[in-house]
C-alpha positions as CSV (number, residue, x, y, z in Angstrom):
1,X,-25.3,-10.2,67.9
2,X,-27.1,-9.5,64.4
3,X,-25.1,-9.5,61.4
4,X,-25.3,-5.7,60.3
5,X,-24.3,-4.9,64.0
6,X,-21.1,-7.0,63.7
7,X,-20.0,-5.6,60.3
8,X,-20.8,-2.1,61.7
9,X,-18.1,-2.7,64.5
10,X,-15.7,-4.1,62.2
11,X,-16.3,-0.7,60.1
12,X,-16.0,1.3,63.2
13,X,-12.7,-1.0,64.4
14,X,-11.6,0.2,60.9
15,X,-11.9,3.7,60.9
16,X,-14.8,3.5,58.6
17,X,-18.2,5.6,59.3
18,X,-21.3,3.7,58.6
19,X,-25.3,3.9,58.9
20,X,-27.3,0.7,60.1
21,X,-30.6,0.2,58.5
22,X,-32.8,-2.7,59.1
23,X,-35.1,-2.7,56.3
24,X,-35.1,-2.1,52.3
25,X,-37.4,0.8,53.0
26,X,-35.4,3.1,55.5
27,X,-32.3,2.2,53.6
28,X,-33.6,3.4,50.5
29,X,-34.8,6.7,52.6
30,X,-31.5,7.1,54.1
31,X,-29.2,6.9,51.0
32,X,-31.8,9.7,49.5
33,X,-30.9,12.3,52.6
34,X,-26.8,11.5,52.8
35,X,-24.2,10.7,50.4
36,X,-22.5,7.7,50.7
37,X,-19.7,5.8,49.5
38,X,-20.7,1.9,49.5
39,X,-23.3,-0.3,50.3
40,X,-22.4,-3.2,52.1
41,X,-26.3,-5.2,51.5
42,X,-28.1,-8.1,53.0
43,X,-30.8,-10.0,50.6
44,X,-32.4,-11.6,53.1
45,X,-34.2,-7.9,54.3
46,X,-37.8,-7.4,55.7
47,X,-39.9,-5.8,53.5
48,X,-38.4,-5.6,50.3
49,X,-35.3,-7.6,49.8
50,X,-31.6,-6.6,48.7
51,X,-32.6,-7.4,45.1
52,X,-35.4,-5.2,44.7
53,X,-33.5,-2.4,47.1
54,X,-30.5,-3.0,44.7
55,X,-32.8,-2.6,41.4
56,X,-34.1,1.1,42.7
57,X,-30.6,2.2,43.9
58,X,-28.9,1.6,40.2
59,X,-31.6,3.5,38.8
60,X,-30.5,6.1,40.2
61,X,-26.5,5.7,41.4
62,X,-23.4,3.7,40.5
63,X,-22.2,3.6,44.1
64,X,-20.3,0.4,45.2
65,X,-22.8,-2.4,46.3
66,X,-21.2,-5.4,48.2
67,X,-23.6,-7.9,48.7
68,X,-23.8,-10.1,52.6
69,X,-25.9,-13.6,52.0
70,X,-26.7,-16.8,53.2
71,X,-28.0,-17.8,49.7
72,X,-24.9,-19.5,48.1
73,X,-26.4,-20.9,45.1
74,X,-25.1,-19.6,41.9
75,X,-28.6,-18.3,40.7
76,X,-28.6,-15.9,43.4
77,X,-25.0,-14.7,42.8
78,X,-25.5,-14.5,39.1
79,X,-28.5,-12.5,39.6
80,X,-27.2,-9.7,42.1
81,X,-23.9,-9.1,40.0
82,X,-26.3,-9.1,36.9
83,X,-28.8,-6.1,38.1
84,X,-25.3,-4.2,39.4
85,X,-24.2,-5.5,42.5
86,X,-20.0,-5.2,42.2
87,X,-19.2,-7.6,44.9
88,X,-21.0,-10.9,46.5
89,X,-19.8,-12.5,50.2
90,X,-21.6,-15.9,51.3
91,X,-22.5,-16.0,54.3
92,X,-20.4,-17.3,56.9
93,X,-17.4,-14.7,56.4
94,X,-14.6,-13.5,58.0
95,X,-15.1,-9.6,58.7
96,X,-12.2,-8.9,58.1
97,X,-12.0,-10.2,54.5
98,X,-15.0,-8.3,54.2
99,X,-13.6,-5.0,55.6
100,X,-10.5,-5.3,53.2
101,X,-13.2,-5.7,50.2
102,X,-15.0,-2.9,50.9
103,X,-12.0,-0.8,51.2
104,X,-10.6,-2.2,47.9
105,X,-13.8,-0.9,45.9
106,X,-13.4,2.1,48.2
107,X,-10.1,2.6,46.8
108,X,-11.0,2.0,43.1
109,X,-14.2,4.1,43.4
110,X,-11.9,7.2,44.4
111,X,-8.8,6.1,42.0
112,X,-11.7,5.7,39.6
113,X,-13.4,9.5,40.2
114,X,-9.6,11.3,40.3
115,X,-9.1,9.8,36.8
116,X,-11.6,11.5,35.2
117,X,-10.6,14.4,34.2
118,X,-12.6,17.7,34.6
119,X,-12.8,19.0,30.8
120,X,-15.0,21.8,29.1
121,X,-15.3,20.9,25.5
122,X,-16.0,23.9,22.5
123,X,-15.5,23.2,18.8
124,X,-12.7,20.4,18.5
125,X,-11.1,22.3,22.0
126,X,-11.0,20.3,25.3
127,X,-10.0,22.6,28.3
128,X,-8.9,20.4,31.2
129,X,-9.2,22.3,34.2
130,X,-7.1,19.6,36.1
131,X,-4.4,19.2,33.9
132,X,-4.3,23.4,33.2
133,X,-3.8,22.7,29.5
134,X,-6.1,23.5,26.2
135,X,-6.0,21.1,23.3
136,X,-7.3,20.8,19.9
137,X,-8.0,17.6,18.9
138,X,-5.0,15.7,21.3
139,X,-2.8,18.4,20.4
140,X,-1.9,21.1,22.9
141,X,-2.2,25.1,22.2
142,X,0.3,26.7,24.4
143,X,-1.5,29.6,26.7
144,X,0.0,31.3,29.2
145,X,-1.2,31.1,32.7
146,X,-3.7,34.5,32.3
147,X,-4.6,33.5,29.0
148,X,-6.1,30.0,30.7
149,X,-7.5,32.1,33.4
150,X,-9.7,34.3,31.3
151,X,-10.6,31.4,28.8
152,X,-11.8,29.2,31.8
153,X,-13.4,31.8,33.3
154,X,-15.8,33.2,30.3
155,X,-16.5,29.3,29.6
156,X,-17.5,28.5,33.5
157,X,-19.8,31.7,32.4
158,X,-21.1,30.8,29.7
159,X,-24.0,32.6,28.2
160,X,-23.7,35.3,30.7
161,X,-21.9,38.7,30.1
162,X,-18.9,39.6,31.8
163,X,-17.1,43.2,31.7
164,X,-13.5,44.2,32.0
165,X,-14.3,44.9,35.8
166,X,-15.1,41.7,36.4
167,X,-12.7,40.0,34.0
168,X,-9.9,41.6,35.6
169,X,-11.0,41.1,38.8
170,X,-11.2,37.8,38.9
171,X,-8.4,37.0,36.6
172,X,-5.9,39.5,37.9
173,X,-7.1,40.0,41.1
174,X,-7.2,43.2,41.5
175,X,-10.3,45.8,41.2
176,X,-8.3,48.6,40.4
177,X,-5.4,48.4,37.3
178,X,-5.1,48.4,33.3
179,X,-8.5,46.8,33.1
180,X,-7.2,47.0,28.8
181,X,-5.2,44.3,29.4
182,X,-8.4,42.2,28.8
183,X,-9.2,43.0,25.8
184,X,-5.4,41.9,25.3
185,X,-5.6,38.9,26.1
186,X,-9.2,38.1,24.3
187,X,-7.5,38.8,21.0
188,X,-4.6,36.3,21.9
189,X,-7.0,34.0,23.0
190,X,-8.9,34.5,19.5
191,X,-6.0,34.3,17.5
192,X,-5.8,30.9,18.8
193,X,-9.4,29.3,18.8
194,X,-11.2,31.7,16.3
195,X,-11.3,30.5,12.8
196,X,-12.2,34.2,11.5
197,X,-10.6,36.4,14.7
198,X,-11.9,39.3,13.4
199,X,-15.5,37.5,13.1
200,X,-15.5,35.3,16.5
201,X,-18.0,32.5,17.1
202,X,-16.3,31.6,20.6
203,X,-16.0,34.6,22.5
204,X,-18.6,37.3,21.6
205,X,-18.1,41.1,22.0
206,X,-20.6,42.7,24.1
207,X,-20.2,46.5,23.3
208,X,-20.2,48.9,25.8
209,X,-20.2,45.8,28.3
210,X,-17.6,43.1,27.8
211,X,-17.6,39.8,26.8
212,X,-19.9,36.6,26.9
213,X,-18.5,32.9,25.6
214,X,-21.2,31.4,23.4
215,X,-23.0,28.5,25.1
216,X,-24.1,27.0,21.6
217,X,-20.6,26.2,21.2
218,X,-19.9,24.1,24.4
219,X,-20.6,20.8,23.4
220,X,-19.5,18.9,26.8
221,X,-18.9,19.5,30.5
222,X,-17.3,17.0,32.7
């Protein structure tokens, strides 16, 4: 039985879905039509080899890369963790060593993805969506629940007019009510991120329309 067939039972045995490609070439064709999590990679591949399929993948994605090889000699493991390889198994192996390495970088990937935080930066203002909490400069400005929604919403908008309508619709969720309660809630918003409230540079009036968050003042989007 070949290698990449074994490893893909062991994957199977553990739960783990997994594609099999013999070459550099359809692998490097594959991973452009699906997403995937890891690469578990042998160098010794027709065509191109793991190095140069490893070389074009980190141009393009920091996906886990565990490297399967014969080649023990400390050039060759030097030089696949050196272009980006995370991991490197010599050849023989026990699968199931291998199997509970590719779930530990499996693990940190993910632990590694929830800890970023999904922030919208404005000014010296970080809105973390995750964390449902504005701050200026580490320091948190207290906002009610509505007050987040609307703020959130007009910056996931950005650059684009909203009215009360839609405003309220989205926020309060509801077509029909006090649709004044908006303009409410802007000026308490303001009061708390404007330098001038009376002259914003955040939140822009758009009379006879709504409102429209200024894109020139988001400086980051994670």
């Amino acid at each position: 039985m070949e290698i990449g067939e074994l490893i893909g039972l062991y994957l199977k045995k553990d739960g783990i879905d997994f594609t099999l490609c013999e070459t550099g070439e359809s692998g490097l064709e594959e991973f452009g039509r699906k997403k995937y999590e890891l690469i578990v990679l042998d160098i010794n591949l027709p065509g191109i080899d793991g190095f140069e399929f490893l070389q074009s993948i980190r141009k393009k994605s920091s996906i886990p890369v565990v490297i399967v090889s014969a080649r023990e000699t400390d050039e060759d493991i030097v030089l696949g963790l050196g272009i980006g390889a995370d991991d490197f198994v010599t050849k023989p192996f026990s699968p199931k060593v291998l199997i509970a390495r590719v779930r530990a970088h499996l693990r940190r990937a993910f632990d590694s993805r929830a800890s970023i935080k999904k922030l919208i930066r404005f000014g010296s203002f970080a809105l973390d969506e995750e964390g449902y909490r504005l701050e200026k400069e580490g320091e948190r400005i207290p906002l009610p629940p509505r007050e987040f929604e609307v703020l959130r919403y007009l910056l996931r908008n950005a650059g684009a007019a909203r009215t009360l309508e839609q405003i309220y619709d989205f926020v309060w969720g509801n077509k029909y009510g006090d649709i004044a309660t908006v303009a409410v809630h802007i000026q308490r918003i303001r009061k708390k991120i404007e330098k001038d409230p009376a002259n914003p540079y955040f939140i822009e009036t758009i009379h006879g329309l709504g409102y429209k968050f200024n894109p020139e003042a988001i400086t980051e989007k994670m």
